[in-house]
N, C-alpha and C positions, 0 to 999 in steps of 0.2 A: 523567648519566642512564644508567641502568642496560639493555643488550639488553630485561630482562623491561618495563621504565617505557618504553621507546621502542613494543616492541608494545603496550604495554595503550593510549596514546596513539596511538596509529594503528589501534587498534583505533575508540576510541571516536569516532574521527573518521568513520571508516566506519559506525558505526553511526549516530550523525546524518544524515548521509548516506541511508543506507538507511530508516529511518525518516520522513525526509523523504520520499522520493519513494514508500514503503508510504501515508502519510498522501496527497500525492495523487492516486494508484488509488485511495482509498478514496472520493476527494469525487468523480472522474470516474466512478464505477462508483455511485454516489446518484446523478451526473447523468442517466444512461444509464437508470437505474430511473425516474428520475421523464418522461425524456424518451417513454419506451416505455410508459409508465401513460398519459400524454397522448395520444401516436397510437393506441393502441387504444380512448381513451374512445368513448363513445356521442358524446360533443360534437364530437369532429373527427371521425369518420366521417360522419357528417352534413355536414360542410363538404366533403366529397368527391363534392359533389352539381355541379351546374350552376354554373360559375364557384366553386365553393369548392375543387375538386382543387387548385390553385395552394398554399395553406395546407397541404396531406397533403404535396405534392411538397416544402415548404421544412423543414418539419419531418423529414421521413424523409432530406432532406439534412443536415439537422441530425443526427440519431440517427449516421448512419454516420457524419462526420468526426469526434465524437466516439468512437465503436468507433476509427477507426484513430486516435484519440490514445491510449486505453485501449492500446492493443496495444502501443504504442511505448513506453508507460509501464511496463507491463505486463518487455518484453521488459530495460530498464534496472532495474529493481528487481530481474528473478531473475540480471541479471547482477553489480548490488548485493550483492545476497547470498551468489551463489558466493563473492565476493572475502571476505564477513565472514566466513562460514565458515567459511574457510581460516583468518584470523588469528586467529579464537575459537581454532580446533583447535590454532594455535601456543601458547595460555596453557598455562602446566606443571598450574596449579591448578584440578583437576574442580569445585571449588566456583564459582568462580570462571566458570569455560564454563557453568556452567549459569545463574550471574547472569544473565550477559550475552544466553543464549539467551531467558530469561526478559523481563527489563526492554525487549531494544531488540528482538530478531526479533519475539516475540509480544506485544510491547508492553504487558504489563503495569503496573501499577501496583505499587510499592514495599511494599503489603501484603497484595498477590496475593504476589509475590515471595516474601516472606517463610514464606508458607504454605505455598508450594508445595516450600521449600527446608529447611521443618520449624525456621525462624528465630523468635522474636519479634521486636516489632518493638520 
């Protein structure tokens, strides 16, 4: 295997990788939306009445542990990505860095790709 075939393979590793944990910021940050659409409804403000605060307290505990998982998620993805980055930037071929910035950083689709790279498909 070839220096260039050993980075593109450690490249794409790290892009699964990366892409992996992009995909779960994405479903913690829906959780967080819909968790914060809940505590502000008119229906649990209401339960913040006489004996219903218990409900506002479990949930807003909820909201935060979720925020510091976001965050920790958060912090491991952009250090994911430095690392891809770097081995995108080691590929000789422009076409090639722009694949890959394509398909796995902004995660498109193979005929987004295509378009964007002036390819048919």
């Amino acid at each position: 295997m070839t220096k260039e075939e050993q980075i593109r393979e450690q490249v794409k590793r790290k892009l699964y990788k990366y892409t992996d944990v992009r995909d779960e910021c994405r479903q913690i940050a829906d959780q967080l939306q819909q968790l914060e659409t809940t505590i502000t409804s008119p229906r649990v403000q209401a339960l913040d009445g006489p004996g219903g605060g218990d409900a506002m307290t479990s949930l807003v505990a909820e909201l935060v542990g979720l925020q510091e998982k976001y965050k920790a998620k958060l912090h491991r993805l952009n250090a994911a990505l430095a690392e891809v980055e770097d081995l995108i930037g080691a590929l000789d071929d422009p076409v090639e860095r722009s694949l890959m910035r394509c398909r796995y950083i902004e995660g498109k689709v193979w005929e987004e790709v295509c378009v964007d790279l002036g390819y048919s498909w």
